[in-house]
C-alpha atoms as a printed R data frame, in Angstrom:
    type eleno elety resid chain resno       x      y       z
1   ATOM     1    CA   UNK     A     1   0.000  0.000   0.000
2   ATOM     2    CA   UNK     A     2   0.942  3.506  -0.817
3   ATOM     3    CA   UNK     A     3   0.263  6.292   1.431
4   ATOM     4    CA   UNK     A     4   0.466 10.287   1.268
5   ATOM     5    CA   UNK     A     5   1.041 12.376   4.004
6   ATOM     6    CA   UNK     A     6  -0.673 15.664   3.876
7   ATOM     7    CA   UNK     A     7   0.701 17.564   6.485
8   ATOM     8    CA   UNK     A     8   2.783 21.154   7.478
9   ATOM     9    CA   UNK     A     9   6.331 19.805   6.083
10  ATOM    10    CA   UNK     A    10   6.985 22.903   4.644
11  ATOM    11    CA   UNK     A    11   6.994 25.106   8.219
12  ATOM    12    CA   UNK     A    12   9.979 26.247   9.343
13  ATOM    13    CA   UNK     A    13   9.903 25.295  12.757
14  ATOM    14    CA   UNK     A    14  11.119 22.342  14.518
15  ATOM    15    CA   UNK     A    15   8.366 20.492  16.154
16  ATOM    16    CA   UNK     A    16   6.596 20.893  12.367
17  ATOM    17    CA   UNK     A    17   9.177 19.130  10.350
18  ATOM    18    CA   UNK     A    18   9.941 16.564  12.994
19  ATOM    19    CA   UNK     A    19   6.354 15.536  13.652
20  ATOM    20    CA   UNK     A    20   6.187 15.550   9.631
21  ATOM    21    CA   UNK     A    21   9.472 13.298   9.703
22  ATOM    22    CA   UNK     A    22   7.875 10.824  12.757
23  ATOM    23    CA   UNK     A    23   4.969 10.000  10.840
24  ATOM    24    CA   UNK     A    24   6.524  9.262   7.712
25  ATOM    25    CA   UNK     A    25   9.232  7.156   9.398
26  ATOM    26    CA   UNK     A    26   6.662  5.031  12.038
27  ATOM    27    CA   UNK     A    27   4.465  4.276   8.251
28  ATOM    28    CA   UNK     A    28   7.768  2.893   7.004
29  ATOM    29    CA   UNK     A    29   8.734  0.643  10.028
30  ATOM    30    CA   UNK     A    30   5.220 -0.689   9.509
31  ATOM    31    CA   UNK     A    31   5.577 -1.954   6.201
32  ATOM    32    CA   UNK     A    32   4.201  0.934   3.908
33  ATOM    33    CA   UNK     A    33   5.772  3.400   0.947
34  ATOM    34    CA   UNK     A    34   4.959  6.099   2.026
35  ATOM    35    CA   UNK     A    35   5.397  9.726   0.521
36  ATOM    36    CA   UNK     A    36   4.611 13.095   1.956
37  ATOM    37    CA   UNK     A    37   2.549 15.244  -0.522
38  ATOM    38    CA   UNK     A    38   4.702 18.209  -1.366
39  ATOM    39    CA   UNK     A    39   1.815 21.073  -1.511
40  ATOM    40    CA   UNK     A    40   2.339 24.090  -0.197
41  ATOM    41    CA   UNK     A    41  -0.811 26.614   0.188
42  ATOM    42    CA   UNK     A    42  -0.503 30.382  -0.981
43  ATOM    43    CA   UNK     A    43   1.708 32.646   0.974
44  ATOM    44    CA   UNK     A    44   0.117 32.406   3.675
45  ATOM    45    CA   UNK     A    45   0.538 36.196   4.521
46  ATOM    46    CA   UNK     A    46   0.135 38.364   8.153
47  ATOM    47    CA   UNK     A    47  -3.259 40.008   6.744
48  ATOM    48    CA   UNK     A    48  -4.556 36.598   5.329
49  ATOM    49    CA   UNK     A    49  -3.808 35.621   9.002
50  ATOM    50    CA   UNK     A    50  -6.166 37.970  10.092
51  ATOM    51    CA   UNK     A    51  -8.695 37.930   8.053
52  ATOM    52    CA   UNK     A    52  -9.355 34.573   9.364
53  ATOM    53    CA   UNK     A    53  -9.360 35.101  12.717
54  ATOM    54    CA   UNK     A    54 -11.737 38.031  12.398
55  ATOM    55    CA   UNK     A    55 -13.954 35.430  11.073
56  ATOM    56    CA   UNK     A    56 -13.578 32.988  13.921
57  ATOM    57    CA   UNK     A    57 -15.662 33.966  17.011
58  ATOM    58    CA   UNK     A    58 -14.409 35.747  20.025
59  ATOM    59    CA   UNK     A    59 -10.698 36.040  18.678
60  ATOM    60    CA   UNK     A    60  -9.988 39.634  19.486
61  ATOM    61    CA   UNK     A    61  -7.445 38.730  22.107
62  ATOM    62    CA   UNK     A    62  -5.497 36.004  19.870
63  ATOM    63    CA   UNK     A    63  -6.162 38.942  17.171
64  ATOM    64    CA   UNK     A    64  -4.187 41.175  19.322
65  ATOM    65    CA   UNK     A    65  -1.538 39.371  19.710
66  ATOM    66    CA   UNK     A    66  -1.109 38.610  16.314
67  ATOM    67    CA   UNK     A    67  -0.643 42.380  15.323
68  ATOM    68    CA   UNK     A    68   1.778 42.570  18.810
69  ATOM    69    CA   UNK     A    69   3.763 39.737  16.889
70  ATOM    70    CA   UNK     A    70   3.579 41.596  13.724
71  ATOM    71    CA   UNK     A    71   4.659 44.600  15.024
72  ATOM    72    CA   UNK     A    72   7.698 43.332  16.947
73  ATOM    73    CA   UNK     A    73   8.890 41.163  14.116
74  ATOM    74    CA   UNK     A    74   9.111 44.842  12.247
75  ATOM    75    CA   UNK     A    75  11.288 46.262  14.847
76  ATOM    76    CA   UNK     A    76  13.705 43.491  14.699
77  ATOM    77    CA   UNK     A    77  13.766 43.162  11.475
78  ATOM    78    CA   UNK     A    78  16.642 45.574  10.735
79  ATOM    79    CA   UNK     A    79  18.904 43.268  12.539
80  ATOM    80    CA   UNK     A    80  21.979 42.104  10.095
81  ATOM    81    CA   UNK     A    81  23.123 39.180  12.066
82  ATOM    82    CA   UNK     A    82  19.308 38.572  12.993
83  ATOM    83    CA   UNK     A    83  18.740 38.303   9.154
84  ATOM    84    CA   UNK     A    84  22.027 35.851   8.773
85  ATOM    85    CA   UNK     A    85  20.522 33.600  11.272
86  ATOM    86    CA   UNK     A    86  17.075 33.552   9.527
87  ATOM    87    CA   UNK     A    87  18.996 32.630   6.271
88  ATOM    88    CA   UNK     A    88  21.063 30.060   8.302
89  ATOM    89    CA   UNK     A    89  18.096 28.683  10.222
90  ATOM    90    CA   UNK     A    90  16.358 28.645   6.652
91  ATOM    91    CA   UNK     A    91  18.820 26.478   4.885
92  ATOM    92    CA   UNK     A    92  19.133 24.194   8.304
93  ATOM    93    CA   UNK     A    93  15.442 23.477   7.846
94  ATOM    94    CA   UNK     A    94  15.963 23.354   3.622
95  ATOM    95    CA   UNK     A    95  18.771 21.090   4.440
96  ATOM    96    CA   UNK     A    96  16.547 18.654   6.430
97  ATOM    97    CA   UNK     A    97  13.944 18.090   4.189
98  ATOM    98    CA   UNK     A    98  15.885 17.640   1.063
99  ATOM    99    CA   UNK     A    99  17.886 14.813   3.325
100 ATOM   100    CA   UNK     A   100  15.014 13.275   5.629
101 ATOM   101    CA   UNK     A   101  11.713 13.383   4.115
102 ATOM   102    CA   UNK     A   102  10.456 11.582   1.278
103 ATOM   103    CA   UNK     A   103   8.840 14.603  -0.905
104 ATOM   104    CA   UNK     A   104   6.724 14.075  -4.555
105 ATOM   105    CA   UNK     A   105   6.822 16.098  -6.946
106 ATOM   106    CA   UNK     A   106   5.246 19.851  -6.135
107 ATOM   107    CA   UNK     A   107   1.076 20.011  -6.089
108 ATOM   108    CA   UNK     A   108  -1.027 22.638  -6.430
109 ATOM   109    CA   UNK     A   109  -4.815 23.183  -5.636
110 ATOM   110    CA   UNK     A   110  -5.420 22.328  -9.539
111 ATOM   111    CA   UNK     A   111  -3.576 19.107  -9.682
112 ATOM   112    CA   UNK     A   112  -3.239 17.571  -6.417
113 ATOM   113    CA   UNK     A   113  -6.613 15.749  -6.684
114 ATOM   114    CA   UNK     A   114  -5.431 13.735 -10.080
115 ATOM   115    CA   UNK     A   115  -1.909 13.693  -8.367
116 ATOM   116    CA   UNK     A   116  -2.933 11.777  -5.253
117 ATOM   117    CA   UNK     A   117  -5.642  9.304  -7.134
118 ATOM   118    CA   UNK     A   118  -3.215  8.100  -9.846
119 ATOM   119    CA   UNK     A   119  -0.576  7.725  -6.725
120 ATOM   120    CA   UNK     A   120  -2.254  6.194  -3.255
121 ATOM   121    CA   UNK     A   121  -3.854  3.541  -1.963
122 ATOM   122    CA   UNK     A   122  -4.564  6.140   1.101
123 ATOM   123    CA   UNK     A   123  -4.042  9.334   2.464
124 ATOM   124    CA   UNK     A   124  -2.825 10.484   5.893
125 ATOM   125    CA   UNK     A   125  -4.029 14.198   6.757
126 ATOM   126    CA   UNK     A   126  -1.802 15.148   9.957
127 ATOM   127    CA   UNK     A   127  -0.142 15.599  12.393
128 ATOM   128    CA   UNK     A   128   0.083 19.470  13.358
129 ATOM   129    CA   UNK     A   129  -2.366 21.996  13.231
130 ATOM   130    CA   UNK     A   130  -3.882 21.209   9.604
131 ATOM   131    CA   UNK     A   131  -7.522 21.988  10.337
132 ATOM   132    CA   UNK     A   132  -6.906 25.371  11.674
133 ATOM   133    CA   UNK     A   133  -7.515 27.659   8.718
134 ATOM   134    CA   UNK     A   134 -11.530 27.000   8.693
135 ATOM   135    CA   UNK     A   135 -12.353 30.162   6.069
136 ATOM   136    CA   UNK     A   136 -10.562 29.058   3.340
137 ATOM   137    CA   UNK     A   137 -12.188 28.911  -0.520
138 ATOM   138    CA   UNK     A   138 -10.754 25.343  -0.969
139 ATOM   139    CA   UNK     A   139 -10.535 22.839   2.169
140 ATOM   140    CA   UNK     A   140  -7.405 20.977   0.814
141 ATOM   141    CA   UNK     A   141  -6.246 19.442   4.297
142 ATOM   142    CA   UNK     A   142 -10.575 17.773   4.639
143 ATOM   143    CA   UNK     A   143  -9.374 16.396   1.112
144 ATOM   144    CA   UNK     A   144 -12.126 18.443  -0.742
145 ATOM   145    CA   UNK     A   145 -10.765 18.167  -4.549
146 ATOM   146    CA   UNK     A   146 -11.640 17.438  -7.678
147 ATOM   147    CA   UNK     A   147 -11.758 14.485  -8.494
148 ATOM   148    CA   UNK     A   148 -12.192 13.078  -5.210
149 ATOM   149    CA   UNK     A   149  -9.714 10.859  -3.529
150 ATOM   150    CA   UNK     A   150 -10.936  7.521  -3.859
151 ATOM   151    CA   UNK     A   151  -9.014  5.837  -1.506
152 ATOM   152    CA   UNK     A   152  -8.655  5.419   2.340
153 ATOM   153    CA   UNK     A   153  -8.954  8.866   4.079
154 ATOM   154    CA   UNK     A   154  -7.934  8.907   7.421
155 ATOM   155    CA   UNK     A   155  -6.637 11.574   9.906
156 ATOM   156    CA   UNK     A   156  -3.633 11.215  12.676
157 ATOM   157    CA   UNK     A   157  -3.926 13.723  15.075
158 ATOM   158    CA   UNK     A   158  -4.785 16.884  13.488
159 ATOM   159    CA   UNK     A   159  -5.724 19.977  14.764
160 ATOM   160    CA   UNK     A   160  -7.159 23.086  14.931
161 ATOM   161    CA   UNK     A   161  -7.213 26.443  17.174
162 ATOM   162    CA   UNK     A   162 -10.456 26.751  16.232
163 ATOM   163    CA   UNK     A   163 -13.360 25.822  19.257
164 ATOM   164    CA   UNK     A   164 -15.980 26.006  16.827
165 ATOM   165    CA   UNK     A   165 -17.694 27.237  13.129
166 ATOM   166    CA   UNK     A   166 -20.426 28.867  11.900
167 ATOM   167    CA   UNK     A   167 -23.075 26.938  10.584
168 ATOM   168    CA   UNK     A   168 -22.324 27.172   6.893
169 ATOM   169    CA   UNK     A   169 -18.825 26.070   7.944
170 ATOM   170    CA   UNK     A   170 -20.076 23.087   9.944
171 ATOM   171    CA   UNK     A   171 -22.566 22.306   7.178
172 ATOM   172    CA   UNK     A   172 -19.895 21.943   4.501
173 ATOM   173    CA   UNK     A   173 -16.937 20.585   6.625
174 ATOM   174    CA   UNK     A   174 -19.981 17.692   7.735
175 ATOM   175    CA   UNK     A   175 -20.006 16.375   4.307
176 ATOM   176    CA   UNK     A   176 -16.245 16.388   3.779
177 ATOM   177    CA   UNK     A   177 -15.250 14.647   7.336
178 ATOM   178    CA   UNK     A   178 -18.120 11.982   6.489
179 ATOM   179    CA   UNK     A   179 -15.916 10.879   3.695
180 ATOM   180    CA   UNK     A   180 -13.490  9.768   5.891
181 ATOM   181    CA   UNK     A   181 -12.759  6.304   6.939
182 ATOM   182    CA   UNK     A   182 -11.093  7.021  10.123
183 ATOM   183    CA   UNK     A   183 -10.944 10.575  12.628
184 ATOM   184    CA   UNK     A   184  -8.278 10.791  15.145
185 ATOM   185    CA   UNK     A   185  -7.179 14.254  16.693
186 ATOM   186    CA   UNK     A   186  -4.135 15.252  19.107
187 ATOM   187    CA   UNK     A   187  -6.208 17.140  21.490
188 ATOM   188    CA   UNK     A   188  -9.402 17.612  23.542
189 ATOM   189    CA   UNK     A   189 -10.316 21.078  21.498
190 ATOM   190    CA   UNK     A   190 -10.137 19.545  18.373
191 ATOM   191    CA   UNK     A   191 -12.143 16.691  19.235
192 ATOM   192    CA   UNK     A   192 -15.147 18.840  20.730
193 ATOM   193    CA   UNK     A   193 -14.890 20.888  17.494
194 ATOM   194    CA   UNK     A   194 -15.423 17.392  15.243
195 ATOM   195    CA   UNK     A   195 -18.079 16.358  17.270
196 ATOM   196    CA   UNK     A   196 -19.532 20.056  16.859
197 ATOM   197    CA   UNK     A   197 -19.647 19.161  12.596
198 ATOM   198    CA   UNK     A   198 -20.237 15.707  12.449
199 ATOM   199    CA   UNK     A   199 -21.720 14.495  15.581
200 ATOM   200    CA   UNK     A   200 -19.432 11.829  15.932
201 ATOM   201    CA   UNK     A   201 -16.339 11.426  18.569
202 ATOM   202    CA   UNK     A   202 -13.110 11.179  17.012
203 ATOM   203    CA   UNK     A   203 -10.076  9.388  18.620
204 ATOM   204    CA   UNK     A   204  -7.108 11.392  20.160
205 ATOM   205    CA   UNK     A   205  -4.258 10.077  19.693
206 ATOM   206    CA   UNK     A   206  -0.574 10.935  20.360
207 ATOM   207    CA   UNK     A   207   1.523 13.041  18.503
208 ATOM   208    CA   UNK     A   208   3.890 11.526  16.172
209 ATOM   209    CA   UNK     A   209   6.752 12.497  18.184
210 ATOM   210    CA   UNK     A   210   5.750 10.524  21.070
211 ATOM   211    CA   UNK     A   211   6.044  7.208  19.026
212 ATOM   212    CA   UNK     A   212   8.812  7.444  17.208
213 ATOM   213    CA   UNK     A   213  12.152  7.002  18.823
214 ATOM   214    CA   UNK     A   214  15.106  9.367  16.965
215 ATOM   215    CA   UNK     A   215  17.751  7.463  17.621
216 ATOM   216    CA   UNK     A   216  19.187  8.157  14.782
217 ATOM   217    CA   UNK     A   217  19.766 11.829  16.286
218 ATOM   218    CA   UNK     A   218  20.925 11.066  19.308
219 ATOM   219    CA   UNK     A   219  24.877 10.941  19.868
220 ATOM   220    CA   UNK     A   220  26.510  8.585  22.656
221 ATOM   221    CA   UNK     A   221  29.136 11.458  23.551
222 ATOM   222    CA   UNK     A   222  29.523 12.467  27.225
223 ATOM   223    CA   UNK     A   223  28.075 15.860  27.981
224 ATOM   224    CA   UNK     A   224  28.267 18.250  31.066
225 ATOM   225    CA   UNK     A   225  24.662 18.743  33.068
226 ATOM   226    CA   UNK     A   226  22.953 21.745  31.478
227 ATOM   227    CA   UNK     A   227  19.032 23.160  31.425
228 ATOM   228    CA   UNK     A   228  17.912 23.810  28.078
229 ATOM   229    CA   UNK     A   229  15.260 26.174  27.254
230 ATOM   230    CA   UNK     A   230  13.372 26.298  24.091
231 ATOM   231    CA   UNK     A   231  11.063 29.816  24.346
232 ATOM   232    CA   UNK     A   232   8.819 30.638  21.364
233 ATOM   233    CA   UNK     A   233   6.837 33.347  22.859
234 ATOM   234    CA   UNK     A   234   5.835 36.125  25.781
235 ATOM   235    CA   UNK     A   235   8.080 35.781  29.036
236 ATOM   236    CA   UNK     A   236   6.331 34.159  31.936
237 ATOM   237    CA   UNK     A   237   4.675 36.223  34.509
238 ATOM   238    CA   UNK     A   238   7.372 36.852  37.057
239 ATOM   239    CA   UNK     A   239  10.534 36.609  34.536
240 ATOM   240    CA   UNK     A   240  12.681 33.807  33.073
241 ATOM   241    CA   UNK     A   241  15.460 34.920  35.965
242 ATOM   242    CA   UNK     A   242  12.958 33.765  39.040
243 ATOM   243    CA   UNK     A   243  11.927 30.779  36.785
244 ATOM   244    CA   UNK     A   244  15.193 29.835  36.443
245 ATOM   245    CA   UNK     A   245  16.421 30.766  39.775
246 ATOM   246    CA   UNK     A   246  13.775 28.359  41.301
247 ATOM   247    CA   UNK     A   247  15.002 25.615  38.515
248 ATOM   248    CA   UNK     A   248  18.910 25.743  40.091
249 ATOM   249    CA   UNK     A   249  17.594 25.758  43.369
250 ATOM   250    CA   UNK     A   250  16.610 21.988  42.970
251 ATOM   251    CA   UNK     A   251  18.928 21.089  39.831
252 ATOM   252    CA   UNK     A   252  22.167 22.975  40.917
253 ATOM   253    CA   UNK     A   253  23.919 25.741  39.444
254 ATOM   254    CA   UNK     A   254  23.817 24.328  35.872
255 ATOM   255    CA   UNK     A   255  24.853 25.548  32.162
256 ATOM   256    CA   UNK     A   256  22.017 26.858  30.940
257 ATOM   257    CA   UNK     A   257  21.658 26.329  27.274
258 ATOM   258    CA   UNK     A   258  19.356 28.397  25.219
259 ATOM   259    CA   UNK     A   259  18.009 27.379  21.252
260 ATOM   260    CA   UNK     A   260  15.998 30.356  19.430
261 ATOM   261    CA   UNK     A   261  14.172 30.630  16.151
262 ATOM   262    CA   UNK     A   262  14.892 34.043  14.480
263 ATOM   263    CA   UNK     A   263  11.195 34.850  14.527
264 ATOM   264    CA   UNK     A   264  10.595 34.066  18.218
265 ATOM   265    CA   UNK     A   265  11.118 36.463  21.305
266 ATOM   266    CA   UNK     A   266  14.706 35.778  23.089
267 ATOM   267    CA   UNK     A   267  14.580 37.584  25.945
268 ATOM   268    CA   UNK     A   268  15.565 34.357  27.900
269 ATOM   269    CA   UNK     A   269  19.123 34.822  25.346
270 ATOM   270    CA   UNK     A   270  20.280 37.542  28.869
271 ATOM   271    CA   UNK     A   271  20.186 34.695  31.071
272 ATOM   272    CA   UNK     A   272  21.824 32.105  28.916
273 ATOM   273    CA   UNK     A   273  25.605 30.588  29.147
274 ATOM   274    CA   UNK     A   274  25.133 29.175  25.393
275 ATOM   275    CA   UNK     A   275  22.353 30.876  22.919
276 ATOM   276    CA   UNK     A   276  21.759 29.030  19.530
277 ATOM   277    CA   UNK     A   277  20.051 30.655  16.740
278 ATOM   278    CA   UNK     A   278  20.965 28.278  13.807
279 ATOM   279    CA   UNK     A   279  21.160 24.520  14.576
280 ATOM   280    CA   UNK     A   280  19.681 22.002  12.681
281 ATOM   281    CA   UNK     A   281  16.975 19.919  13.942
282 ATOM   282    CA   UNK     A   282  18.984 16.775  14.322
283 ATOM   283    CA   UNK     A   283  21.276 19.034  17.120
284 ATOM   284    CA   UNK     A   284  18.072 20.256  18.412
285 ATOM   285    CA   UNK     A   285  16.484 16.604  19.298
286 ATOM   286    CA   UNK     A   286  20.310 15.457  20.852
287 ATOM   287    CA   UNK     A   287  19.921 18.818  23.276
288 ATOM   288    CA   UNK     A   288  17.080 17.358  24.447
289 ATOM   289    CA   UNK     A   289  17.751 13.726  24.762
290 ATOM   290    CA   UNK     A   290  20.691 15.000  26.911
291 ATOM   291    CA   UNK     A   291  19.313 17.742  29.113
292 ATOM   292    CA   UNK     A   292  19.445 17.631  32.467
293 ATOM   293    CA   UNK     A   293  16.310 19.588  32.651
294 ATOM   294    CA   UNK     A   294  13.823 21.484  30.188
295 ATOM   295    CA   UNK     A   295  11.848 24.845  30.797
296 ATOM   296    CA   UNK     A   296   9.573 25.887  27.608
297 ATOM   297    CA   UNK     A   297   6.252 26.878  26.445
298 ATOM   298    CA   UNK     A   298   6.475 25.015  23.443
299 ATOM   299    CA   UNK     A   299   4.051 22.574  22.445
300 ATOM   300    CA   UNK     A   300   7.081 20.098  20.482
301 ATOM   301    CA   UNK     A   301   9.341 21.271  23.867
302 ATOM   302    CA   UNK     A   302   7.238 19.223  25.811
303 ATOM   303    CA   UNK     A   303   6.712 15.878  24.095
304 ATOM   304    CA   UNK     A   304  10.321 15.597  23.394
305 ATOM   305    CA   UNK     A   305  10.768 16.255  27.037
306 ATOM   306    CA   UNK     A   306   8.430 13.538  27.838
307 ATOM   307    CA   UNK     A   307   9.654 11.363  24.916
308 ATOM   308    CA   UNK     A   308  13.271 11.364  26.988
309 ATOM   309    CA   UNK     A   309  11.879 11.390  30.357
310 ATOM   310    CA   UNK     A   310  13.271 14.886  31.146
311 ATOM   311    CA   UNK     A   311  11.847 17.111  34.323
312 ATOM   312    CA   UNK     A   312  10.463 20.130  32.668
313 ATOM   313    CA   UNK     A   313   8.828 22.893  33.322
314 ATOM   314    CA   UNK     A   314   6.470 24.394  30.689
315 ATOM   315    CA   UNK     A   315   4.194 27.607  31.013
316 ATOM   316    CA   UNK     A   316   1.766 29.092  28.834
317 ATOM   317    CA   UNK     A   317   2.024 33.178  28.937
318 ATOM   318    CA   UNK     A   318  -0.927 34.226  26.245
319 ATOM   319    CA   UNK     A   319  -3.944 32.694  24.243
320 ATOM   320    CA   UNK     A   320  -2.026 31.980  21.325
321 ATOM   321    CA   UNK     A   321  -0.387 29.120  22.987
322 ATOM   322    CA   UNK     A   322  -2.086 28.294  25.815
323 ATOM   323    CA   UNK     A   323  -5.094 25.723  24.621
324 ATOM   324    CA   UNK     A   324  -2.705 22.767  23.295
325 ATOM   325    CA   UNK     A   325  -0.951 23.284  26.848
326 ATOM   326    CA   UNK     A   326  -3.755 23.442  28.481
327 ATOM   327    CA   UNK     A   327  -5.316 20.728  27.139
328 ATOM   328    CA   UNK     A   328  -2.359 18.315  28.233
329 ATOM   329    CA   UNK     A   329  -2.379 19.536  31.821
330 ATOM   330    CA   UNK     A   330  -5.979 19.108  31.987
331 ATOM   331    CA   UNK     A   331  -6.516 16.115  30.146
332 ATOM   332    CA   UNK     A   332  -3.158 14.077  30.673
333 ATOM   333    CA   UNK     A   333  -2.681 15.296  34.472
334 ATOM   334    CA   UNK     A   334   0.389 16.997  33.891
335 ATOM   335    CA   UNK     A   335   0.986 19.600  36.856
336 ATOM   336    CA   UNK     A   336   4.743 21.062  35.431
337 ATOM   337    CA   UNK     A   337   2.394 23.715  33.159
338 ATOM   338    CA   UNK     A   338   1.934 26.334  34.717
339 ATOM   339    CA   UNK     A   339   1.643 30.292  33.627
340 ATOM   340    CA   UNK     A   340   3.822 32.069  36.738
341 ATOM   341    CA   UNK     A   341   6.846 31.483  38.442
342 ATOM   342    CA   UNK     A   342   5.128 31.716  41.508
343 ATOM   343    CA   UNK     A   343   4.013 28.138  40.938
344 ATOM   344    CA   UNK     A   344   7.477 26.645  39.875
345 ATOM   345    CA   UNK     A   345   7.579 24.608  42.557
346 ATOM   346    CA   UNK     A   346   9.942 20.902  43.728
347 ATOM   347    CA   UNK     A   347   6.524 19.364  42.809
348 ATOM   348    CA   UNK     A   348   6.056 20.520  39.483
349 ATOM   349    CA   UNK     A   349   9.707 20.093  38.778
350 ATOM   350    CA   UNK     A   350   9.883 16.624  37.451
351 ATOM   351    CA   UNK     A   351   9.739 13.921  34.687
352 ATOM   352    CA   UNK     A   352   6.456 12.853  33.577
353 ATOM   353    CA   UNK     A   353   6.059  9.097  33.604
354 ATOM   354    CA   UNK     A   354   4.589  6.599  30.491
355 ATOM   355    CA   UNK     A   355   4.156  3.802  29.155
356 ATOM   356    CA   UNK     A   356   5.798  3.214  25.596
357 ATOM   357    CA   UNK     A   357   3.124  4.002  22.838
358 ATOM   358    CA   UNK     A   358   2.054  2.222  19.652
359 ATOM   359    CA   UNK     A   359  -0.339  2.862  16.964
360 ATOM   360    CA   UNK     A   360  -1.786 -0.131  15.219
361 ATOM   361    CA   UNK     A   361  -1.406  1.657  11.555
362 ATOM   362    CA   UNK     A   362  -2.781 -1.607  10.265
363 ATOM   363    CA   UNK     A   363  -5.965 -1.467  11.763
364 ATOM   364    CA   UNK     A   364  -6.571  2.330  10.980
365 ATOM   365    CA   UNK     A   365  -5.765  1.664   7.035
366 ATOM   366    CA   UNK     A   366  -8.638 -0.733   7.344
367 ATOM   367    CA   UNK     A   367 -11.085  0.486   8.984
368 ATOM   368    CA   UNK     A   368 -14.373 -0.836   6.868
């Protein structure tokens, strides 16, 4: 059997191309070919951004902090070396694809539904946050082309920011998710949203990171204890120098090693020993297999954290980011995410514990 991955594979971020890499790798292991679609929507531009969360309902705080983001990224944008490292950072992430994942040829909206039926036996639609742009004129990530798909559809753990649609929405995106053979989501928001459209509750299952292993990025060289901290956006209430105060007060006086993207905010850079702006993301999983601890508010911070039993600590300082975090402290128990320092505390300072997880791929591709 022959599969497609639709996913996010061409985001430059880390936790995007690895989950993208995961997926395509566990498919593999189990026996398939497997292929990740190579479509890439329209630029999808700041006011484009927007314009769709004007049309989602009561956004005006996520709205706000998209223009705060927009703004910002326009006063740092004169940078020269902050420039360099987005062109360094760019060709990392280039780099990776070209080496890792298993592209086809470039689709567009006007050929990707002859593409994929001449091609797969099935399509994958996931991981990552696929099902988030809701407003769109074409629904490429429910599979809505012409002609239709007419194999297996099934999701892996998509999601979406949205908590729910309009009616005319819900109407059309009803007929598209009824098509598919099998629904599976990566979080609790997501899966109250699909049960919004279609009336049916889909699976939620873990994100591709969690079940594959990367071992292949992982060195076996010695390393000195260190704290890594991977920050994507706002500080946390009460400053990364208490947070990380608290953090050495039960781990020791450690290195404290910082990775950046270009486009994120780096005030945590002033209280680093090492800052990296440009490593690839083979470095970046090795950093945190060896870490002594981790202290994020990413999303892709945490599972690798969990992935390598690392203690972590992971906050959530706006609505952009908090509902994925939210969702796993709510829904998996996990007390390290917090949104103050204040509640850094020795309990919320550890590893969280579980069991090693496995997807039955074989059983999804044939669902009746």
């Amino acid at each position: 059997m022959k599969i497609g991955i639709l996913t996010f594979h061409f985001g430059n971020n880390y936790g995007g191309l690895l989950q993208c890499y995961a997926l395509q790798e566990v498919l593999k292991r189990a026996g398939y070919e497997v292929e990740i679609i190579n479509y890439r929507p329209g630029s999808f531009s700041f006011c484009r951004r927007v314009c769709n969360k004007i049309k989602s309902i009561n956004s005006w705080k996520v709205l706000a902090g998209l223009f705060r983001e927009y703004f910002l990224s326009c006063l740092r944008s004169g940078h020269s070396q902050k420039n360099k490292d987005v062109e360094d950072i760019l060709t990392e992430f280039d780099l990776f694809r070209e080496k890792y994942l298993h592209l086809s040829s470039p689709v567009t909206e006007q050929n990707i539904g002859e593409w994929c039926a001449q091609r797969y036996d099935a399509i994958v639609v996931g991981s990552d946050q696929v099902w988030t742009s809701l407003y769109e004129k074409k629904y490429i990530y429910f599979l809505d082309w012409k002609p239709e798909f007419p194999g297996k559809r099934i999701s892996y753990a998509a999601c979406s920011a949205h908590e729910y649609v309009r009616k005319k929405q819900a109407d059309l995106l009803s007929v598209l998710l009824g098509k598919f053979d099998y629904l599976s989501v990566r979080d609790m928001t997501t899966a109250r949203l699909i049960k919004q459209i279609t009336g049916k509750e889909p699976d939620i299952v873990p994100d591709p990171t969690l079940i594959y292993d990367f071992k292949e990025f992982v060195t076996d060289i010695p390393v000195q204890p260190y704290i890594l901290t991977y920050i994507l956006g706002s500080e946390i209430t009460g400053g990364h120098e208490e947070a990380l105060k608290r953090i050495k007060g039960k781990y020791g006086c450690l290195k404290v090693i910082s990775v950046h993207l270009p486009q994120g905010k780096n005030d945590i850079r002033f209280y680093a020993d090492e800052n990296h702006y440009t490593i690839s993301p083979e470095k970046w999983v090795d950093l945190f297999a060896h870490a002594s601890f981790v202290y994020t508010d990413s999303f892709h911070g945490i599972m690798f954290a969990v992935k390598f039993h690392i203690p972590f600590v992971a906050y959530y300082a706006n609505l952009i980011r908090a509902s994925r975090l939210l969702d796993l402290k709510e829904r998996c128990s996990v007390s390290n995410i917090i949104n103050r320092t204040a509640d850094i505390t020795e309990a919320n300072m550890k590893a969280v514990e579980f069991d090693d997880l496995k997807v039955d791929f074989d059983k999804l591709l044939k669902v009746d």
